[in-house]
C-alpha positions as CSV (number, residue, x, y, z in Angstrom):
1,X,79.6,-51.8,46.3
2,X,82.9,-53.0,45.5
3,X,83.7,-53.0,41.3
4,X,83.4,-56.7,40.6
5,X,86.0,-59.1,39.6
6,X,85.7,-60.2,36.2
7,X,86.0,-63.8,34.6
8,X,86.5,-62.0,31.8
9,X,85.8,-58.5,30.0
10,X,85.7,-58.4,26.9
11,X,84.7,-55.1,25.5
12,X,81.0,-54.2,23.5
13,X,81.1,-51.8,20.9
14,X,77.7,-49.8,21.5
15,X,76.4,-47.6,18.8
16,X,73.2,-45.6,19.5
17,X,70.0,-46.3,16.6
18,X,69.4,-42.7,15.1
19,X,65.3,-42.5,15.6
20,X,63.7,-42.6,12.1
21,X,61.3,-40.2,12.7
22,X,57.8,-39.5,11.0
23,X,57.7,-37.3,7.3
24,X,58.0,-33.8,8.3
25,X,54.0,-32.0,7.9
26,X,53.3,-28.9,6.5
27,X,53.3,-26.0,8.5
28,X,49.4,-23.8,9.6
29,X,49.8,-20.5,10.0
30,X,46.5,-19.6,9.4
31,X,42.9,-21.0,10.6
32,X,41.7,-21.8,7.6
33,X,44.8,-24.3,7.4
34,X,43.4,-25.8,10.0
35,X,42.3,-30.0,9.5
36,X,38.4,-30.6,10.4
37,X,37.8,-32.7,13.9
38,X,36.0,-35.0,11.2
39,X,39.3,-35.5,9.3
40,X,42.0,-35.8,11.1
41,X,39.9,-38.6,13.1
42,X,39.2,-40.3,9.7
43,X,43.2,-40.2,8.3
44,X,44.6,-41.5,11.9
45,X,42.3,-44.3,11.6
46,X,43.3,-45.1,8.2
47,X,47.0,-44.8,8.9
48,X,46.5,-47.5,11.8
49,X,48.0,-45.5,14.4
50,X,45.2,-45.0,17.2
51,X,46.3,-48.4,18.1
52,X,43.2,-49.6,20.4
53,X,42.1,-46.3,21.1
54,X,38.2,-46.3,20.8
55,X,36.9,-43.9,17.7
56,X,34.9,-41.9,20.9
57,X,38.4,-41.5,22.5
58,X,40.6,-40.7,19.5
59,X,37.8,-38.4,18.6
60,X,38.1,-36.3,21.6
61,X,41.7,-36.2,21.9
62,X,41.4,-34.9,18.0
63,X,39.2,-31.9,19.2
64,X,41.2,-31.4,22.5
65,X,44.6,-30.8,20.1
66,X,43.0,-29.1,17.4
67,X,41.2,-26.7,20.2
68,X,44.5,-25.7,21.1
69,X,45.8,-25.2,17.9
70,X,43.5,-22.7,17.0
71,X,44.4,-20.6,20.1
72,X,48.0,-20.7,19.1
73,X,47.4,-19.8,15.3
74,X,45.0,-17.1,16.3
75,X,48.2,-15.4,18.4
76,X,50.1,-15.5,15.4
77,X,52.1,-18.7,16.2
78,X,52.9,-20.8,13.4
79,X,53.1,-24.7,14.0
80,X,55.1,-27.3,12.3
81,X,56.8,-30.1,12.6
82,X,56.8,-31.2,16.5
83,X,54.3,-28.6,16.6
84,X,51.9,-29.6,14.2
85,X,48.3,-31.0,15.4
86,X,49.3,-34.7,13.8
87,X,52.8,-34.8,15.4
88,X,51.2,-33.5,18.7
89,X,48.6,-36.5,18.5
90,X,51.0,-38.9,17.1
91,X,52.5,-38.0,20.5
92,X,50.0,-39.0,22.7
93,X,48.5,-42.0,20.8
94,X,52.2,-43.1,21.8
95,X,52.0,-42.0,25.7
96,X,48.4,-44.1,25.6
97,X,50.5,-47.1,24.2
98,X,52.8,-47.6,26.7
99,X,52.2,-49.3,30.7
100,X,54.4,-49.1,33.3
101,X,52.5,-52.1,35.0
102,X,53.9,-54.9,32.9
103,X,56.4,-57.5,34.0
104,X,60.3,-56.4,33.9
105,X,63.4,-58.4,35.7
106,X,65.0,-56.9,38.0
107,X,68.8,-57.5,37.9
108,X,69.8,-54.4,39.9
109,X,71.0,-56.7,42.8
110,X,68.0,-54.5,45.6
111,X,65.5,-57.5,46.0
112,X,63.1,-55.2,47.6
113,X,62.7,-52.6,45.2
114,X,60.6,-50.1,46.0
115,X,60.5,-48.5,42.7
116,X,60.0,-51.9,40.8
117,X,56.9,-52.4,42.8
118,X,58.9,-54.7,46.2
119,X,58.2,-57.9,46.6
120,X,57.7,-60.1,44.0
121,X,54.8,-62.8,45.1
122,X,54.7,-66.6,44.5
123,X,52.9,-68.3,41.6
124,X,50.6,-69.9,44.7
125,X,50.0,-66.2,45.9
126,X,49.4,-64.4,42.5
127,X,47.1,-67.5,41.3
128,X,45.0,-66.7,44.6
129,X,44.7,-62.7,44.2
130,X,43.6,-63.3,40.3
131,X,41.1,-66.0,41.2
132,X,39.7,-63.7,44.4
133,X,39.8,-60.6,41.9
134,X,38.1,-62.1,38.8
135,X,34.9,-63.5,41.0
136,X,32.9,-63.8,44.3
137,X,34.3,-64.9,47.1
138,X,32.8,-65.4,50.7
139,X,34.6,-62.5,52.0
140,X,32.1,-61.2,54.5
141,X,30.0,-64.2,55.1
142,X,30.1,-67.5,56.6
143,X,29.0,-70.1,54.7
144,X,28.7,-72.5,57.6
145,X,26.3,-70.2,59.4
146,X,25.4,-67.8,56.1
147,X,25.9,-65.0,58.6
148,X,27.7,-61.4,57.8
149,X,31.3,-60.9,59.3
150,X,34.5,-63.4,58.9
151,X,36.6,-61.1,56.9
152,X,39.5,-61.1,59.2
153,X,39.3,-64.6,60.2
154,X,41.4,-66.6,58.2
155,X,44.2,-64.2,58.8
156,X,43.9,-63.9,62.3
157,X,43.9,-67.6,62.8
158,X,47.3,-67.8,60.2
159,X,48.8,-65.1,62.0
160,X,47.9,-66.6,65.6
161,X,50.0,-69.7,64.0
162,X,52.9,-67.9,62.8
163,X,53.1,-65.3,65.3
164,X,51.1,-65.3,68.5
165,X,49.2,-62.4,68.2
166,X,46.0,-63.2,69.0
167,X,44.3,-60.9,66.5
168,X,45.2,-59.1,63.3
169,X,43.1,-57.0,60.5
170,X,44.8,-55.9,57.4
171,X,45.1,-52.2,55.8
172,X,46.1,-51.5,52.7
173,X,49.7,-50.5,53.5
174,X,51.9,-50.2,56.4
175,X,52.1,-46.3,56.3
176,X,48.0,-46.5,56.8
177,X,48.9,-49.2,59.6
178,X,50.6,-46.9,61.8
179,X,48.4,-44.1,61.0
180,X,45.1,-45.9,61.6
181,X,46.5,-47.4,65.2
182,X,47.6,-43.9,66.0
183,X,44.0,-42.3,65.4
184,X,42.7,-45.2,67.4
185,X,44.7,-45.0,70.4
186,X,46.4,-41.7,70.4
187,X,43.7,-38.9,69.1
188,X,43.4,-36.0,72.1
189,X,45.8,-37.2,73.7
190,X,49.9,-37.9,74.0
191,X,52.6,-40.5,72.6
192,X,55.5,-41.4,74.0
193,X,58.4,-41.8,72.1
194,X,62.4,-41.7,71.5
195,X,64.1,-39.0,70.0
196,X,65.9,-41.4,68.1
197,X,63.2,-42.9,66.4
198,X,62.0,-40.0,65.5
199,X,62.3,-40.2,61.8
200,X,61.7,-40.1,58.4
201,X,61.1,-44.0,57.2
202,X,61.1,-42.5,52.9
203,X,58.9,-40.7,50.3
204,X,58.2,-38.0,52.9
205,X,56.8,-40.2,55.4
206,X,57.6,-38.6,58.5
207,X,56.7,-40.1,62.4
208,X,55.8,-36.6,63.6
209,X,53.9,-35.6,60.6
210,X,51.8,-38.6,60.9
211,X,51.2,-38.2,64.9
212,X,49.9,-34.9,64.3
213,X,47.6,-36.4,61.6
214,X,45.9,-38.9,63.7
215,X,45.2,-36.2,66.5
216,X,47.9,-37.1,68.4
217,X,50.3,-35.5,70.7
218,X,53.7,-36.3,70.1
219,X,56.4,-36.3,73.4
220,X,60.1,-37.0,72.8
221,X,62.0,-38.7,75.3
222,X,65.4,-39.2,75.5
223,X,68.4,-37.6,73.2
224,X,68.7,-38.5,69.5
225,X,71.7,-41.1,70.6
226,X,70.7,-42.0,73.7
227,X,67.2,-43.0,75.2
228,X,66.9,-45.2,78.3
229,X,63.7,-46.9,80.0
230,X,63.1,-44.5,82.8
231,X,62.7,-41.6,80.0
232,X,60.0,-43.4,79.2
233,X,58.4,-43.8,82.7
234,X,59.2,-40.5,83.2
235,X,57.2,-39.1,80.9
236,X,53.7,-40.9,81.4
237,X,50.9,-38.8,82.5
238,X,47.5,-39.4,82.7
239,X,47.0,-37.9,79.5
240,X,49.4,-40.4,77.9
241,X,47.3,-43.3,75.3
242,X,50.5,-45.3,74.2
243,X,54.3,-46.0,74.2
244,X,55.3,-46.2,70.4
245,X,59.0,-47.6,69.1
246,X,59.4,-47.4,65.7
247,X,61.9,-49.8,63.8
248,X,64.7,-47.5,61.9
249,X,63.9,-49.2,58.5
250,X,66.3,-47.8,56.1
251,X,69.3,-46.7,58.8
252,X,71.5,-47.5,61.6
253,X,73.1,-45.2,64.5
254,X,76.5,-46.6,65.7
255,X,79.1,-45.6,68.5
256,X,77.6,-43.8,71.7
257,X,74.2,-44.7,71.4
258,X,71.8,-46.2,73.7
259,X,68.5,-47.5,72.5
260,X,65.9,-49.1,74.9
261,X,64.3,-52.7,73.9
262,X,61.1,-53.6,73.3
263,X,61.2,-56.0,75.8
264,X,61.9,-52.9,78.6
265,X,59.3,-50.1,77.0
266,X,57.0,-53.1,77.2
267,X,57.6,-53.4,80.9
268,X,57.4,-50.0,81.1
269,X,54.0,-50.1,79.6
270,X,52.3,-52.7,81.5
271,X,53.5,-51.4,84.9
272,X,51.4,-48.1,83.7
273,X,48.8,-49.7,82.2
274,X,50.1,-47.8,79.0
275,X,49.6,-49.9,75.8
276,X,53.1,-50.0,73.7
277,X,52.9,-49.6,70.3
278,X,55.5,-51.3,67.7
279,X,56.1,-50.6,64.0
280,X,58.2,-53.8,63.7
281,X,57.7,-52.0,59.7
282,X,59.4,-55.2,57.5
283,X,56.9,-58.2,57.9
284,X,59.8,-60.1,59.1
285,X,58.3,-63.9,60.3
286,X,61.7,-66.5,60.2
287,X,65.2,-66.2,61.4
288,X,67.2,-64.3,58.8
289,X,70.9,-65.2,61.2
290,X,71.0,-68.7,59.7
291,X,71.7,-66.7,56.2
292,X,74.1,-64.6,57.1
293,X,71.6,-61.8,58.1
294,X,71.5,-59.8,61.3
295,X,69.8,-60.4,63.8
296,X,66.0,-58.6,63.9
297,X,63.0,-58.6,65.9
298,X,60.6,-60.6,64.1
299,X,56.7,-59.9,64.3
300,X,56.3,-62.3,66.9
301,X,59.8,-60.9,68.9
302,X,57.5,-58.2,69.3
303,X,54.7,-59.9,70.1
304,X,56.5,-62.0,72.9
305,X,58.4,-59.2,73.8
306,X,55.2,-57.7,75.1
307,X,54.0,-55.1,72.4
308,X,50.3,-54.8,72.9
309,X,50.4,-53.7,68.8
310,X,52.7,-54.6,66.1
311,X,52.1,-53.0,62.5
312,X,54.6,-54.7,59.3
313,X,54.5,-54.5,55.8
314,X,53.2,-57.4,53.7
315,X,55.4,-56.5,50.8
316,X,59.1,-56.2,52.3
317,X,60.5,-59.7,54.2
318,X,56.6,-61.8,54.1
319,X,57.1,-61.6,50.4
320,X,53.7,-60.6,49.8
321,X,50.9,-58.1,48.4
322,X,51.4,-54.6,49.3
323,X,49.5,-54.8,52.7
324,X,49.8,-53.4,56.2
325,X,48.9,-55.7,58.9
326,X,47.9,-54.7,62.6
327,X,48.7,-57.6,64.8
328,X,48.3,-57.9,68.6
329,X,45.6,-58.3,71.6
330,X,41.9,-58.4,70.4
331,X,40.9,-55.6,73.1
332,X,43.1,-53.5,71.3
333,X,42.3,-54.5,67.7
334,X,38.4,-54.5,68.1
335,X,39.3,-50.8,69.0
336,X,41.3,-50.0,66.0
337,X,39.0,-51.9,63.6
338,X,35.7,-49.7,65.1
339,X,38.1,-46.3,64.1
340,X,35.7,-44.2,60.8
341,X,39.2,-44.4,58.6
342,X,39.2,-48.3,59.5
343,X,37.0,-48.8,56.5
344,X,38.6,-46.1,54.2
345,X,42.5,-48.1,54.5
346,X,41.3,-51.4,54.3
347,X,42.4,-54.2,52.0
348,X,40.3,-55.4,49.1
349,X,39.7,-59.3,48.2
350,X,42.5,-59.7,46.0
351,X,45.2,-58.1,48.9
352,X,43.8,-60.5,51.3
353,X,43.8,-63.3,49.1
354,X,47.4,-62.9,48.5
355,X,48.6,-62.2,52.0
356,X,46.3,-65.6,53.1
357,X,48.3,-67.7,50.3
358,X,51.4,-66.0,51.2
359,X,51.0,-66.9,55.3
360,X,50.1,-70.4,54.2
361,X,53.7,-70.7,53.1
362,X,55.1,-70.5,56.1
363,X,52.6,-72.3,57.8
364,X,53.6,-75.4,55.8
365,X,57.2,-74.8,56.3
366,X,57.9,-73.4,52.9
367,X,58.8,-70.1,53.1
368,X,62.3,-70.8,51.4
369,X,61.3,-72.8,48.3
370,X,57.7,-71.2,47.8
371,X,58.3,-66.9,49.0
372,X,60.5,-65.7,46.1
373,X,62.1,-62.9,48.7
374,X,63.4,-65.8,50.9
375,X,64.7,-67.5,47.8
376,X,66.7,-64.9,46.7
377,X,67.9,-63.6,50.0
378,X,69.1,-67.6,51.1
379,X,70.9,-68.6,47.9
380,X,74.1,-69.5,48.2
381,X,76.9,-67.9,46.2
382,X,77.7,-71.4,44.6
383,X,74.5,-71.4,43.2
384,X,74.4,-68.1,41.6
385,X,78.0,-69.0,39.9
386,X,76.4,-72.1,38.5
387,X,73.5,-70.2,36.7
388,X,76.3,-67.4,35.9
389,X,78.4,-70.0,34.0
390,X,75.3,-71.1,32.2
391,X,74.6,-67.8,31.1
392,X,77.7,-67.1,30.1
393,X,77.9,-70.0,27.8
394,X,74.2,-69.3,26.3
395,X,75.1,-65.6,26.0
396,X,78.2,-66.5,24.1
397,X,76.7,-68.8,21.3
398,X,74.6,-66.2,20.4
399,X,77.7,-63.8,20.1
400,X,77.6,-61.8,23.3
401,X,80.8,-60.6,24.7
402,X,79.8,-61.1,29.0
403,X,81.7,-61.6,31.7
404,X,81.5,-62.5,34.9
405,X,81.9,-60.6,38.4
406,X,81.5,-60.6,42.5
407,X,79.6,-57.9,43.7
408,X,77.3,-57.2,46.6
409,X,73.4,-57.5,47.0
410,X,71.4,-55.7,49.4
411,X,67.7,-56.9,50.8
412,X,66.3,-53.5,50.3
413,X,62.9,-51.5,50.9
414,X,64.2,-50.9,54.8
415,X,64.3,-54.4,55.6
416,X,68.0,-54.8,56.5
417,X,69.3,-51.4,56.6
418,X,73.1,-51.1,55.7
419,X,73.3,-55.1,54.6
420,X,75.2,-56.2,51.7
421,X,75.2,-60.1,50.4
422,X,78.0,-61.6,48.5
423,X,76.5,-61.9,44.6
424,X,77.2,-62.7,41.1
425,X,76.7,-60.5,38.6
426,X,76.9,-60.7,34.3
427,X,79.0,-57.8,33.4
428,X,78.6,-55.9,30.1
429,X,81.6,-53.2,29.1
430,X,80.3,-51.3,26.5
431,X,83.6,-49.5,25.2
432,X,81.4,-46.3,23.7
433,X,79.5,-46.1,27.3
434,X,76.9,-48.4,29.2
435,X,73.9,-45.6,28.5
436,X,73.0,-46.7,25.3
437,X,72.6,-50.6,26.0
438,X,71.3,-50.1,29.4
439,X,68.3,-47.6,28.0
440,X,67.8,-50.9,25.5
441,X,67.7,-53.1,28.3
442,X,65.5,-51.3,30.0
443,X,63.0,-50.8,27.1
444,X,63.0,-54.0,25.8
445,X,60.1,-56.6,26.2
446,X,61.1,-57.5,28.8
447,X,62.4,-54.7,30.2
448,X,65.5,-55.9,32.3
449,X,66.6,-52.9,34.9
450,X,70.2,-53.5,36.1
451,X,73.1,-50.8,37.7
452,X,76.1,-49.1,36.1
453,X,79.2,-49.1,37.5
454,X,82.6,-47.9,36.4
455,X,81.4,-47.6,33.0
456,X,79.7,-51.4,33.4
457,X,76.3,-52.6,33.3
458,X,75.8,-55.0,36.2
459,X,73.5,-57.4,36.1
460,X,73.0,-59.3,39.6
461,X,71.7,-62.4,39.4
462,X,70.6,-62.7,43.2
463,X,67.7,-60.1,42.5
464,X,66.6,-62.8,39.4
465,X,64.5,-66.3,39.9
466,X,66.1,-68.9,38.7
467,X,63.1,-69.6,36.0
468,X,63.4,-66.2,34.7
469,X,67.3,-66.9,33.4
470,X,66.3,-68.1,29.5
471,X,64.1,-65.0,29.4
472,X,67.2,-62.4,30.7
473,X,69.5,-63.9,28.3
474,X,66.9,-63.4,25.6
475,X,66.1,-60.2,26.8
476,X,70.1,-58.9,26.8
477,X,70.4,-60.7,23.3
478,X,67.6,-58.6,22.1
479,X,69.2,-55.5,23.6
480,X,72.9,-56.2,22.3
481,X,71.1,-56.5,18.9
482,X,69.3,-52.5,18.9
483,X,72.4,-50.9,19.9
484,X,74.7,-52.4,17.4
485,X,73.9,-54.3,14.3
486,X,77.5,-56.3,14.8
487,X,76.2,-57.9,18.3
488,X,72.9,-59.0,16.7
489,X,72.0,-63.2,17.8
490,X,73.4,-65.7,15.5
């Protein structure tokens, strides 16, 4: 990403909070220096440090320390300080304290962020997986006929809609998605596919590894740059259960390649009477060229391209829960669903609550107003400088030196590999170095998570809804203030 150009810059003076630390205890040495289970439980308590840890818990974490300790004094080991029992429980008292699964704003300019949990969901669709999660719902029953079964319904019929598949079942991620269609159709016997697509899609999940693990038995056609339709035909047997292309996700291959379509393994299949198998992997459902994007296969491209399976993500481009769906003709899904491990991947009440709400979006046309992914990825560049400018002059009456900058977004999570999007960003230039205020960004409540460039904390505002603008600038306000008493609000 290009350095951005700034409105202005002016710089922050950051100076780092010393920690205050805790009264230094007295050192044990011996084990008759050692506190009783009894009281140590009864002076944390009193202090008001166990927080809303249960007397029961606190209690055993006590006995767990002190249990230790006595090991340690009995070898000769004296303890003090960071090594004495109360500083050791004061320590994880604190780890207790803290969740990683609370809301934070995500300024880092990656709208899919994988490591800030991907897409984020619509009020409509978070409002739908609470009220599924928090009671009964008719998951497995009709209430019509008051007869067992239904729990794929409503999906189906939403993806039939949106899509054309005539059948779908949801799994609780993607990765389980290709796995689970793999043991269905593949186990004992061989799978077809490119050398190219061979590949590792991230975290260690590996298309060959996975093969193997469903039973399968993998055969590569083709080179890694170049893979035509007649490798394919050429390597059917009677021993071959599917034709499988895999979407690259998080790369691209350019110059003397050759990669065969869809549309002409699909061919290939149905002249064989070879089902073809496609992990279209990003959930895409609308045209993403009208926003400047490239041009993709979306879920039902695949389907009209003839793929007799397509598996997608729910929480990349549909802007939903984590989910994997399995779309495609019911002969083949009624098989996948029967598969033992069909049971042990699938998606609970609250996941299929949330991709139901989330489908209904785009079945009402909506998709770009109500699925926050599509919101941020269609945004204009005008419209980010208007809410820059607004922040700018918030941010400045409370005495925050910020700037302004161009920079480029990227969809993220393996949805548009190699795609960058023309952004805004707030830019901070902390003269003493950006570590200090970015750790207090990132700590605050809540946290904000942005990217450091050049000695600059960016802060992209394409990554950020709209109605989460008052809370950043309180947020970077707050921060400004822990780092250096002179930036504190006004």
């Amino acid at each position: 990403m290009a350095r951005p150009k700034t409105r202005e810059s002016v710089p922050v003076e950051v100076v780092a909070v010393a920690g205050t630390g805790r009264p230094s205890e007295p050192s044990i040495s011996s084990p008759g220096e050692i506190p009783s289970v009894d009281a140590m439980v009864t002076e944390i308590g009193t202090s008001g440090t166990a927080g809303s840890v249960s007397t029961p818990a606190l209690t055993a974490i006590v006995r767990g320390v002190l249990a230790e300790v006595r090991e340690q004094v009995l070898a000769g080991i004296t303890l003090s300080g960071d090594s004495h029992p109360r500083a050791r429980i004061d320590r994880i008292l604190s780890e207790l304290s803290r969740t990683r699964t609370v809301p934070v704003i995500n300024a880092t300019g990656i709208i899919i962020h994988t490591n800030l949990g991907r897409a984020p969901v619509s009020v409509d669709t978070a409002r739908a997986m609470a009220a599924a999660a928090a009671g009964a719902v008719a998951l497995e029953i009709d209430p019509v006929t008051n007869r067992r079964g239904g729990r794929m319904d409503e999906i189906s019929r939403l993806v039939r809609a949106l899509t054309g598949a005539e059948a779908t079942i949801v799994v609780n991620n993607n990765a389980a998605a290709v796995l689970l269609v793999l043991a269905s159709l593949g186990q004992h016997a061989e799978i077809v596919l490119s050398r190219g697509e061979s590949v590792e899609i991230g975290g260690g999940f590996r298309i060959p590894d996975v093969l193997r693990q469903s039973g399968g038995e993998l055969v590569e056609v083709g080179t890694t740059n170049r893979t035509y339709a007649r490798d394919y035909s050429n390597a059917i047997t009677p021993r071959t259960a599917a034709l499988v292309k895999i979407h690259p996700s998080n790369f691209r291959m350019s110059g003397f390649v050759q990669e065969t379509s869809l549309a002409e393994v699909a061919a290939v299949g149905r002249e064989a009477g070879v089902p073809v198998i496609y992990d279209q992997g990003n959930g895409l459902l609308i045209d993403g060229t009208r926003f400047g994007l490239p041009s993709e296969l979306s879920i039902g491209d695949a389907i009209a391209a003839g793929a007799d399976v397509v598996t997608a993500s729910g929480d990349k481009l549909l802007g939903g829960p984590q989910a994997g769906l399995i779309c495609g003709s019911p002969r083949v899904i009624e098989r996948i669903s029967a598969h033992p491990w069909a049971r042990a991947v699938r998606a609970d009440k609250s996941c299929l609550a949330g991709v139901v709400a989330t489908l209904r979006h785009y079945l009402a046309g909506e998709e770009l107003s109500g699925v926050p992914v599509w919101r941020m990825l269609s945004a204009s560049t005008e419209e980010l400088g208007r809410r820059a400018d607004a922040l700018l002059d918030v941010l400045g009456a409370h005495g925050v030196p910020v700037g302004r900058g161009e920079s480029d977004a990227t969809p993220g999570g393996g949805s548009y590999p190699d795609v960058a999007i023309p952004s805004i960003v707030l830019t901070l230039t902390p003269s003493s170095g950006a570590d200090a205020l970015a750790h207090a960004l990132r700590t605050g409540s809540p946290g904000v998570f942005g990217r450091i460039e050049d000695g600059q904390i960016l802060l992209d505002l394409r990554s950020v809804l709209p109605e989460d603008d008052g809370t950043l600038a309180g947020a970077i306000v707050a921060a400004m203030g822990a780092v250096s008493p002179h930036q504190r609000a006004t």
